[in-house]
SEGU-212566 format. One record per atom (N, C-alpha, C): x, y, z. Coordinates in steps of 0.05 Angstrom, whole numbers. Each point is the difference from the previous one (the first is absolute). Example, Ala and Ser with C-alpha at 12.3 -4.5 7.8 and 13.67 -1.06 7.14 Angstrom:
REM residues 2
NODE|264|-114|156
NODE|-18|24|0
NODE|18|24|0
NODE|-7|21|-14
NODE|16|24|1
NODE|-15|22|14
END
This chain:
REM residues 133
NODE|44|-1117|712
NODE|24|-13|-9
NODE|24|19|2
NODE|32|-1|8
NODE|8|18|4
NODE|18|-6|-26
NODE|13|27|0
NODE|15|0|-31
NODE|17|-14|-1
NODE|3|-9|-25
NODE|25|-12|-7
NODE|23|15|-7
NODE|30|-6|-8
NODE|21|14|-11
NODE|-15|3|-21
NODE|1|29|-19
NODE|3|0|-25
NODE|18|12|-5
NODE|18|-27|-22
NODE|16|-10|-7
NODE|7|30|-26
NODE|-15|-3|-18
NODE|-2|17|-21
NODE|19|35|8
NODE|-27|3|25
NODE|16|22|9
NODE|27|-1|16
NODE|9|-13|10
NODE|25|-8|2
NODE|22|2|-18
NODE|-2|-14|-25
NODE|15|-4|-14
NODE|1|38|-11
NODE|-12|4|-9
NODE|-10|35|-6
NODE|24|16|12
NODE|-9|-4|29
NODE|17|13|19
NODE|30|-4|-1
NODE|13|-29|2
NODE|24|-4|-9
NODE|6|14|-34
NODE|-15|-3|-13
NODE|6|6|-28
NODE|8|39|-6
NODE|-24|13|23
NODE|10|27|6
NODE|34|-1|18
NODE|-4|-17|14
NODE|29|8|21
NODE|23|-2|-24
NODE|-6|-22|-18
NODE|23|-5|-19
NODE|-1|24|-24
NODE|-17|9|-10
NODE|1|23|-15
NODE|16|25|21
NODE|-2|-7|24
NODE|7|33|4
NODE|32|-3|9
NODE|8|-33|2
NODE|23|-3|9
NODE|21|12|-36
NODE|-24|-12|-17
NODE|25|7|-27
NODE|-10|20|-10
NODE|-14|25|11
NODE|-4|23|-3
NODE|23|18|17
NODE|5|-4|23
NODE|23|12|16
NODE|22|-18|-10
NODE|5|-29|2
NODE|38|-8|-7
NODE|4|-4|-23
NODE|-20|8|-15
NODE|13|-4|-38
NODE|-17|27|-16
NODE|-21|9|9
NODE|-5|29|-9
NODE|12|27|11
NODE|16|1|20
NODE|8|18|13
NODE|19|6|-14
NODE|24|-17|-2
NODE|27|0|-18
NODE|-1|11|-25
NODE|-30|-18|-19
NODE|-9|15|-26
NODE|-5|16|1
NODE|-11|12|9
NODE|-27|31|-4
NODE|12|19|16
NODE|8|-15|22
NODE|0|28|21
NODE|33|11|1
NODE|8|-21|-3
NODE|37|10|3
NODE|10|22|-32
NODE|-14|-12|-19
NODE|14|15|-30
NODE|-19|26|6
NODE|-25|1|3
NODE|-11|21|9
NODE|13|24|21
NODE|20|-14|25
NODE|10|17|13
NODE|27|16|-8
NODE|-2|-6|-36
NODE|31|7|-12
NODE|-9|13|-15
NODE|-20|17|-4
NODE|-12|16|-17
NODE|-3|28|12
NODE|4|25|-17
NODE|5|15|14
NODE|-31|17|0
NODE|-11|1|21
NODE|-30|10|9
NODE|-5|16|20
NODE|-21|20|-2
NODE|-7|9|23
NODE|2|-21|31
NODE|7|8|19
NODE|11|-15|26
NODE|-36|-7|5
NODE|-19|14|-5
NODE|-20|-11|16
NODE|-22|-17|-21
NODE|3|4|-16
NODE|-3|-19|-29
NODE|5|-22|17
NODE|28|-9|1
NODE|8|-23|1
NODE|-2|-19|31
NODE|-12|20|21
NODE|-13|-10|22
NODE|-26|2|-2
NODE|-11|4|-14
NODE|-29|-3|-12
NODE|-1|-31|-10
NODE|15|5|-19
NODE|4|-31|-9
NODE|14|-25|17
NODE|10|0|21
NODE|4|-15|20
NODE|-15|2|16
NODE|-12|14|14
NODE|-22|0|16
NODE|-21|-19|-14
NODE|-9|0|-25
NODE|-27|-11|-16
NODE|14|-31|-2
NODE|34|-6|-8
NODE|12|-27|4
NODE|-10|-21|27
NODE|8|25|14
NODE|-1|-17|28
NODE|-34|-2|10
NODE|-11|15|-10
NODE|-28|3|4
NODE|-17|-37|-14
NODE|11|-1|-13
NODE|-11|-26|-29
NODE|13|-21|18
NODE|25|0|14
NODE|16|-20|23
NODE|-23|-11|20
NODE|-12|30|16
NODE|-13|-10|25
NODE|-27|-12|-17
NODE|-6|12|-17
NODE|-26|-4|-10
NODE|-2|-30|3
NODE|25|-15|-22
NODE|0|-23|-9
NODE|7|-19|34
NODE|11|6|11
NODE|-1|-9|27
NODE|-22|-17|17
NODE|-7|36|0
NODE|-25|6|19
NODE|-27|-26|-20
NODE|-7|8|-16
NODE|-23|-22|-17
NODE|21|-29|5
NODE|22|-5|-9
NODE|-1|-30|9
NODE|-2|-10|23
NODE|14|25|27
NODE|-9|-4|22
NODE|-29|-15|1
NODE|-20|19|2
NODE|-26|7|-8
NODE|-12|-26|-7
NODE|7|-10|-22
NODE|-15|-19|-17
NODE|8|-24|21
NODE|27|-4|15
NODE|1|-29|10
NODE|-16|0|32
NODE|3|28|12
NODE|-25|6|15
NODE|-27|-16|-6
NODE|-11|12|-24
NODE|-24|-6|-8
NODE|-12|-31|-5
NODE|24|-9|-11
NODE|7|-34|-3
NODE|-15|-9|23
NODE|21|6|28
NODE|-17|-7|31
NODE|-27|6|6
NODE|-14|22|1
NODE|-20|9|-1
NODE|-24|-10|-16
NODE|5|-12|-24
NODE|-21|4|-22
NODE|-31|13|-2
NODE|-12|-12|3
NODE|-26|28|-8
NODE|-2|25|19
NODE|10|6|17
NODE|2|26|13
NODE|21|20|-23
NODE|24|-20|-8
NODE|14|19|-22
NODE|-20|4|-28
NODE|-18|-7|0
NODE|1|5|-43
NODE|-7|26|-7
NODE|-11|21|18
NODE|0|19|-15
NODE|28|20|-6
NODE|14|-8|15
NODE|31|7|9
NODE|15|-10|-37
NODE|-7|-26|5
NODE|17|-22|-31
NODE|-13|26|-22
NODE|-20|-9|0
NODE|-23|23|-19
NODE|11|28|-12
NODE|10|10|27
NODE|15|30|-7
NODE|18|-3|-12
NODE|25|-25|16
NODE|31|4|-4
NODE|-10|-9|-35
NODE|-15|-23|-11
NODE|0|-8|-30
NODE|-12|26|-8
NODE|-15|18|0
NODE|-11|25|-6
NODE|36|18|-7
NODE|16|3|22
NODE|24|11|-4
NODE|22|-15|-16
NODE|-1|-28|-6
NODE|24|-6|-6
NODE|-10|-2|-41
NODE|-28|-10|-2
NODE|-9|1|-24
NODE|11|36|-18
NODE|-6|22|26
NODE|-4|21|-12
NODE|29|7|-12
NODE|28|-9|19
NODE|24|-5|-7
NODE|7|-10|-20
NODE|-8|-23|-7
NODE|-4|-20|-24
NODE|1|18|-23
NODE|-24|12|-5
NODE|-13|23|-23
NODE|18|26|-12
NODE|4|9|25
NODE|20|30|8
NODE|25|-11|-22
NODE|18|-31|14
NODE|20|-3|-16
NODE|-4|-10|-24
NODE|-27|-12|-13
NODE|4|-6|-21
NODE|-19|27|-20
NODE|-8|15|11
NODE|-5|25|-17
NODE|29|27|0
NODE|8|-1|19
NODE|36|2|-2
NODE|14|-15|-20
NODE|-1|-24|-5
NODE|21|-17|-15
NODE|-8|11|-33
NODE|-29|-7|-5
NODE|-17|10|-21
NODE|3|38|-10
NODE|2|6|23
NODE|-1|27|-14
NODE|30|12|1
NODE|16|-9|21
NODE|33|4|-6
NODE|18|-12|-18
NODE|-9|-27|-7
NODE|18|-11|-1
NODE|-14|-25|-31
NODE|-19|5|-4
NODE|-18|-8|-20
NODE|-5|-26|-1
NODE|7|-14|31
NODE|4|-30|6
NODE|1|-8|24
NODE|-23|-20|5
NODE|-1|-8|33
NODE|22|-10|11
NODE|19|-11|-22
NODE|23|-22|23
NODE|23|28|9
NODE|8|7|-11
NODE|18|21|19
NODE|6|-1|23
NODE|-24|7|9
NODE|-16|-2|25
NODE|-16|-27|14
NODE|7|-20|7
NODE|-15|-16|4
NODE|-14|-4|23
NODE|5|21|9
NODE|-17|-5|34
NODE|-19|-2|4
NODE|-18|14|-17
NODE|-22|-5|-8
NODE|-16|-33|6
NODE|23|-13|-12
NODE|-19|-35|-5
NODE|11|-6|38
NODE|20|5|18
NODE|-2|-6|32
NODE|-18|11|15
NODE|-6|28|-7
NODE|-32|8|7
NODE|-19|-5|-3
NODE|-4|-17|-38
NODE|-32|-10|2
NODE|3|-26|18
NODE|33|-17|-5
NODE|-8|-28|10
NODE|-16|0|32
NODE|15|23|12
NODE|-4|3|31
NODE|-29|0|8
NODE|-9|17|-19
NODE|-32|10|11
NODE|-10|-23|-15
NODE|4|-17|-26
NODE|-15|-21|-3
NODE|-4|-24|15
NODE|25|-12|18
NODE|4|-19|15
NODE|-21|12|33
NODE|6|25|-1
NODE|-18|14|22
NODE|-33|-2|-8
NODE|0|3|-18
NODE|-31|4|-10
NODE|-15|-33|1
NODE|20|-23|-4
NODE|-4|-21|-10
NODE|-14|-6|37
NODE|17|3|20
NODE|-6|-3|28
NODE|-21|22|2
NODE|-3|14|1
NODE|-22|22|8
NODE|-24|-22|-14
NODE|0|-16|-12
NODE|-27|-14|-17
NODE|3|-27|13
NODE|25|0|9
NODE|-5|-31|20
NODE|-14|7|17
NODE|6|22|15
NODE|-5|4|26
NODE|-31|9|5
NODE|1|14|-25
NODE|-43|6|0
NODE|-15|-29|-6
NODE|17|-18|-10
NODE|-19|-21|0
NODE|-1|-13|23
NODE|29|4|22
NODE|-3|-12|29
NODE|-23|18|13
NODE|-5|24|-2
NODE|-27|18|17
NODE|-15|-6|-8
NODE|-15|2|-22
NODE|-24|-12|-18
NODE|-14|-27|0
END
């Protein structure tokens, strides 16, 4: 039987492209511009743009990735598998950040666009084993 779209991973994929669009045109301005008005070591502060733009391609590259995978389906799942392996681990990072900086998950809410991603991903990775199986 040849694969079908999965849909799940699709949506995943768009949902990363849109996190990384309001990660660069509405987190850049926040974080990164009042950050560049602070007075810091010069390589401090390309450390910290380098790791900005790094979280850019990241979020890219995985939604790329995931709508790839959409086409493909069971040749991708161990691929889905990793990226929810990375986006869950993101998830954690910011909400043990929010918890231990900030003594509160919402601060930070990025956390809940990372679990939704890898959950909607995870939800297809279980379609799609029931299409092999």
């Amino acid at each position: 039987m040849k694969d079908k779209l999965n849909l799940w991973w699709g949506v995943a994929g768009v949902m990363s492209l849109l996190v990384a669009a309001i990660h660069i045109f509405a987190g850049t301005p926040e974080i990164m511009v009042p950050l560049a008005k602070i007075e810091m070591p010069t390589v401090i502060f390309a450390i910290m743009d380098v790791m900005w733009n790094q979280v850019s391609l990241l979020l890219i590259i995985v939604g790329l990735a995931l709508l790839f995978a959409a086409k493909r389906g069971a040749l991708s799942m161990d691929m889905v598998l990793f990226i929810n392996v990375i986006y869950v681990g993101i998830a954690i990072i910011f909400m043990i950040a929010g918890l231990f900086y900030l003594q509160s998950l919402w601060p930070m809410p990025q956390w809940i666009l990372f679990g939704l991603i890898a959950l909607v991903a995870q939800i297809g990775w279980h379609k799609q084993k029931g299409r092999v199986h």
